[in-house]
C-alpha positions as CSV (number, residue, x, y, z in Angstrom):
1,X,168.4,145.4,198.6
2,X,165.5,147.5,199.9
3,X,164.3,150.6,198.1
4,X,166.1,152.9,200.5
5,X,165.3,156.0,198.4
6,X,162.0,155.1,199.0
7,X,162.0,153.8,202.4
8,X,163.5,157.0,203.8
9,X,160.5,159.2,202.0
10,X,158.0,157.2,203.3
11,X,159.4,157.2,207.3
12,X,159.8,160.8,207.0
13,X,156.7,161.2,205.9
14,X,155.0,158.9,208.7
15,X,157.2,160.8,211.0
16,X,156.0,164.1,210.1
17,X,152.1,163.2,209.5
18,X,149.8,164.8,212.3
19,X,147.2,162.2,211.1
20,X,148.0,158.9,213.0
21,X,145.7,156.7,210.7
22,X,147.6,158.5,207.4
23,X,150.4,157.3,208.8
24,X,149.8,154.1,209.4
25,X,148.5,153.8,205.8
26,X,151.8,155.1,204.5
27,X,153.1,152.7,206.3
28,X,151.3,149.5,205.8
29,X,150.8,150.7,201.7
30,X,154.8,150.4,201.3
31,X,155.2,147.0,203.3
32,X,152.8,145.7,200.6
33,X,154.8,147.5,198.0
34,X,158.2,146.4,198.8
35,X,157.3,142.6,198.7
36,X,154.7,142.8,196.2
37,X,152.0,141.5,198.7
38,X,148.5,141.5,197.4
39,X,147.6,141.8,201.5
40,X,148.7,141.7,204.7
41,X,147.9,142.2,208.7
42,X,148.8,142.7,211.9
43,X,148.3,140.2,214.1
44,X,148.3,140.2,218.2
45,X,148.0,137.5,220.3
46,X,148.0,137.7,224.1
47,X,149.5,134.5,225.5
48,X,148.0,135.2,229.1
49,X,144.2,134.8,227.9
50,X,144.9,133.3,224.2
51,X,142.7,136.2,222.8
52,X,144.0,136.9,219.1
53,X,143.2,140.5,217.4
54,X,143.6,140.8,213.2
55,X,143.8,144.3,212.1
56,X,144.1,143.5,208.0
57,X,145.0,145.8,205.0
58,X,144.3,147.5,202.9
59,X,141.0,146.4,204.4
60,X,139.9,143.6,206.9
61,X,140.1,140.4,206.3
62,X,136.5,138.6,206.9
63,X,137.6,136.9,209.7
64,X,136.0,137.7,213.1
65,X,138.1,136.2,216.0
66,X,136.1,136.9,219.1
67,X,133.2,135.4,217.5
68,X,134.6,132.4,215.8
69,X,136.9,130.1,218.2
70,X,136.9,127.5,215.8
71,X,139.0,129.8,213.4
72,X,140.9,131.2,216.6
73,X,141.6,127.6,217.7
74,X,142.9,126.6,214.6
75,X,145.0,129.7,213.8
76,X,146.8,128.6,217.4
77,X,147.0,125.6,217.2
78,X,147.8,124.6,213.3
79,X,149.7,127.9,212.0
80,X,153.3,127.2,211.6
81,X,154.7,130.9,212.0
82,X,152.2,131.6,214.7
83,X,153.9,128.7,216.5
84,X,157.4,129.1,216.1
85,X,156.8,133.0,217.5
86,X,155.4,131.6,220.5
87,X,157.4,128.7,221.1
88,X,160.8,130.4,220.3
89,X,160.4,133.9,221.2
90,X,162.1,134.6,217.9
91,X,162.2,138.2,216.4
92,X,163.3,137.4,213.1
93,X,161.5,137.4,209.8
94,X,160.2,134.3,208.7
95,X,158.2,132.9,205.8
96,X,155.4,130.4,205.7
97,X,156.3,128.6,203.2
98,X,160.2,128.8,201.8
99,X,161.0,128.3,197.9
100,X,159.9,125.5,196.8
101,X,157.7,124.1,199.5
102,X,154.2,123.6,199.1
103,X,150.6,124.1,200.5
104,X,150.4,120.3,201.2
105,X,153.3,120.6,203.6
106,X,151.1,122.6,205.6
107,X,148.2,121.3,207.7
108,X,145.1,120.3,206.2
109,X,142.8,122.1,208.9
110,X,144.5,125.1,208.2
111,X,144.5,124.7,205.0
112,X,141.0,124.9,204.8
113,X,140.7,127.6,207.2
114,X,143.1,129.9,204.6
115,X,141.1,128.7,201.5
116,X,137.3,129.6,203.2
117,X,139.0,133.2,204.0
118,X,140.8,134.0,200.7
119,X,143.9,134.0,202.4
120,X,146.7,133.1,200.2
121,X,149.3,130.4,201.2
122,X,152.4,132.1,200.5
123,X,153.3,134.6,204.1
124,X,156.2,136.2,205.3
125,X,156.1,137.3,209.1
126,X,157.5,140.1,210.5
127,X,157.5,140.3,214.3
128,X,157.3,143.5,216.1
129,X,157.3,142.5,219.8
130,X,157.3,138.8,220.9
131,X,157.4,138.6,225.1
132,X,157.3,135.2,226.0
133,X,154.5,134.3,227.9
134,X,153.0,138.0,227.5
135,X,152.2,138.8,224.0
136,X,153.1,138.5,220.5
137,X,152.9,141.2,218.0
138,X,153.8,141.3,214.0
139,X,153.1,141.7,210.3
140,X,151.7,138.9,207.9
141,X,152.1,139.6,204.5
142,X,150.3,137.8,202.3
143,X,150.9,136.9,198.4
144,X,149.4,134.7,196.0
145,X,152.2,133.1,194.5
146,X,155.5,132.9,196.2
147,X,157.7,135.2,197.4
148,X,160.9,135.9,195.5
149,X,164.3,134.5,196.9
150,X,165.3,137.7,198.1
151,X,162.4,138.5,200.2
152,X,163.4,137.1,203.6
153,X,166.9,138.7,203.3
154,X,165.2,141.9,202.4
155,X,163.2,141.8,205.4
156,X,166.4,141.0,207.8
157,X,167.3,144.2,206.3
158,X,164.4,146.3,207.0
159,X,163.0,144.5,210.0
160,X,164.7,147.4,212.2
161,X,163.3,150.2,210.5
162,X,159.7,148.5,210.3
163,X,159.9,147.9,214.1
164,X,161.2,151.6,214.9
165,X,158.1,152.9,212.9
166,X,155.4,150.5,214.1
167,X,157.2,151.9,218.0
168,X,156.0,155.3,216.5
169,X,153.1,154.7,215.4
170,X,151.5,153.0,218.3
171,X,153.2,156.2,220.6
172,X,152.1,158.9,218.0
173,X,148.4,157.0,218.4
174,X,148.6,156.8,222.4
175,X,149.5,160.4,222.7
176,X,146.8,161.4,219.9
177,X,144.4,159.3,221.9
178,X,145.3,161.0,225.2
179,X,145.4,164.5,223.9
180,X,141.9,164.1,222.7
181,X,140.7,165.0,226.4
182,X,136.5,164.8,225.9
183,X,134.5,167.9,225.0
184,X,131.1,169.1,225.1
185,X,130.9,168.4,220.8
186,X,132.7,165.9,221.1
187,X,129.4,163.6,220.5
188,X,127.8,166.0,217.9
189,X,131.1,165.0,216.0
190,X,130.3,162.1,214.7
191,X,127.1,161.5,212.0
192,X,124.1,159.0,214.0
193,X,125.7,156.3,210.8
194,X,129.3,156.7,212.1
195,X,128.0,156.2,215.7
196,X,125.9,152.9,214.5
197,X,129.2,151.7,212.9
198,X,131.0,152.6,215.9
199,X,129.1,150.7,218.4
200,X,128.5,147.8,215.7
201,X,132.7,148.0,215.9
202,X,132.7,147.2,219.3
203,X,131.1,144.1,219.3
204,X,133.6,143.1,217.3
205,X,131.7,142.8,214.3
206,X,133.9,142.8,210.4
207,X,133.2,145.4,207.8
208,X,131.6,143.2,205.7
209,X,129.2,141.8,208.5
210,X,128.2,145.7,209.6
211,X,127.4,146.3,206.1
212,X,125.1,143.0,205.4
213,X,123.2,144.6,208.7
214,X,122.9,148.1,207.1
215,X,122.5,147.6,203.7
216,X,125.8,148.9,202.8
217,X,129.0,147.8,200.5
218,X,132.0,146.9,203.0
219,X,133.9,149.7,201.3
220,X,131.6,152.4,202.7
221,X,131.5,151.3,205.6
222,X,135.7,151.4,205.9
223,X,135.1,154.8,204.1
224,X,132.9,155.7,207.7
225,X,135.3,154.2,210.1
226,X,138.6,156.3,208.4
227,X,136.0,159.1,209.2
228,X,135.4,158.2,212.8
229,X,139.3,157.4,213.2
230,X,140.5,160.5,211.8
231,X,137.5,162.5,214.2
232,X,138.4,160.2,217.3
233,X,142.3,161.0,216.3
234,X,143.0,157.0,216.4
235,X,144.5,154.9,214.2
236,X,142.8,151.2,214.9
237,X,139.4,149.9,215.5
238,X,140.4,148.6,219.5
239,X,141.9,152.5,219.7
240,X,138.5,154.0,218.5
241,X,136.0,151.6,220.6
242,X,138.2,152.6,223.8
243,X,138.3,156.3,223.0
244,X,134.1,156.1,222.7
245,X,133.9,154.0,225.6
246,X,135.3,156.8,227.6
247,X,133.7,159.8,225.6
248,X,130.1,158.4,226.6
249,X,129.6,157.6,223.1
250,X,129.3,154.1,222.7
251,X,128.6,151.9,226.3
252,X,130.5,149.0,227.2
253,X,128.0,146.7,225.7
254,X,128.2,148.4,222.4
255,X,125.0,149.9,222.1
256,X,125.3,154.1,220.9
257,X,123.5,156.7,223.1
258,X,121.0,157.0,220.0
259,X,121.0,155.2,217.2
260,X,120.1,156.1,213.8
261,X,119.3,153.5,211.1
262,X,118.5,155.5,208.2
263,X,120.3,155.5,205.0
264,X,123.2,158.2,204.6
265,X,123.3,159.7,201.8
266,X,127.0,159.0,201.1
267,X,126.0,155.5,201.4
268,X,127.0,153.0,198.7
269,X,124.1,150.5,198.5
270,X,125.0,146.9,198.4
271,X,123.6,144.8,195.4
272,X,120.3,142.5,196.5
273,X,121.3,138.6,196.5
């Protein structure tokens, strides 16, 4: 059975967090913890124009969908749990691979596409929202060896609570996003490097590819963006970019109103290769 001691600390503490991207943290940091997941991520997909979106934690996963269809189109086209969502409309938990099974039952091309990315075999889905036709939401867990026996009826268990608290989150994050109305500071706000990151964020670029352009480790630039969410009072990357969009900060192409490449000095330097 779930940790329900634990469990009911953790949603009243999302519940009673101002913060929304503390939240979410809380959130996504017991998920991991209850099926001892090395990783996981939340994964959209809207049906009507195929466009996929990976939010991964506790930090991205070095996959950038927008700018690699090949990865996109094999995701869609070869991922077993991605399929059955979309071609059942299901809403229950499911795992990639049961007890048992192995890689090799899975296809080779995504196969290949898991191993280039680091992304373990072993996954356990948990839908949030699956709209046939429309758009399907959920959380991927990810381990590196396989989950234990009692992990899929664990998360039948939970599955209502971790869909009541994702609804929460994305309201508390809407209403955080609204209520941040646009202000005369609000553009003074945020350092010139948190603006470059910004605008590099909306052209949909990963942490790790903003930081080979800036000189910077992948963890400081995460470090930036938790800055920029928490100051944009947003919880995800698509969240922030929309909020700047319509503060003036960043324009629709991505580029900031100035832009500042110099070295911060909270910067953490990435090693020469």
């Amino acid at each position: 059975m779930p940790d329900t001691a634990r469990w009911i600390e953790v949603a009243s503490a999302i519940l009673l967090e101002e913060e929304p991207a503390t939240a979410r943290h809380l959130f996504t940091d017991q998920l991991l913890r209850e099926f001892g997941a090395r990783t996981g991520a939340r994964v959209t997909l809207d049906l009507s124009s195929g466009a996929l979106t990976i939010h991964g934690f506790p930090q991205d996963i070095a996959f950038d969908p927008q700018r690699w269809p090949y990865g996109v189109q094999t995701l869609e086209q070869s991922h077993p749990l991605l399929l059955h969502y979309v071609r059942t409309g299901s809403l229950q938990p499911r795992m990639l691979l049961g007890p048992g099974e192995s890689p090799q039952m899975l296809p080779p091309v995504l196969v290949s596409l898991l191993t280039s990315l680091g992304i373990g075999f072993h996954q356990l889905g948990l839908p949030i929202r699956n709209e046939p036709e429309r758009v399907f939401e959920g959380y991927v867990l990810v381990r590196d060896d396989p989950f234990p026996r009692w992990s899929l009826p664990r998360a039948r268990a939970l599955h209502d609570l971790v869909r009541g608290l994702e609804s929460h989150l994305r309201l508390r994050a809407a209403a955080g996003t609204v209520a941040a109305a646009p202000a005369p500071d609000d553009e003074a706000r945020l350092t010139p490097r948190e603006r470059t990151i910004l605008a590099m964020l909306a052209e949909s670029r990963t942490a790790e590819s903003i930081g080979r352009s800036l000189g910077i480790s992948a963890r400081t630039v995460h470090k930036h963006l938790e800055n920029v969410y928490r100051k944009l009072g947003v919880s995800d990357r698509v969240a922030a970019v929309t909020s700047a969009q319509r503060r003036g900060l960043v324009e629709p192409g991505g580029e900031p109103g100035t832009r500042d490449g110099r070295l911060d000095p909270t910067d953490e330097v990435s090693a020469p290769r």
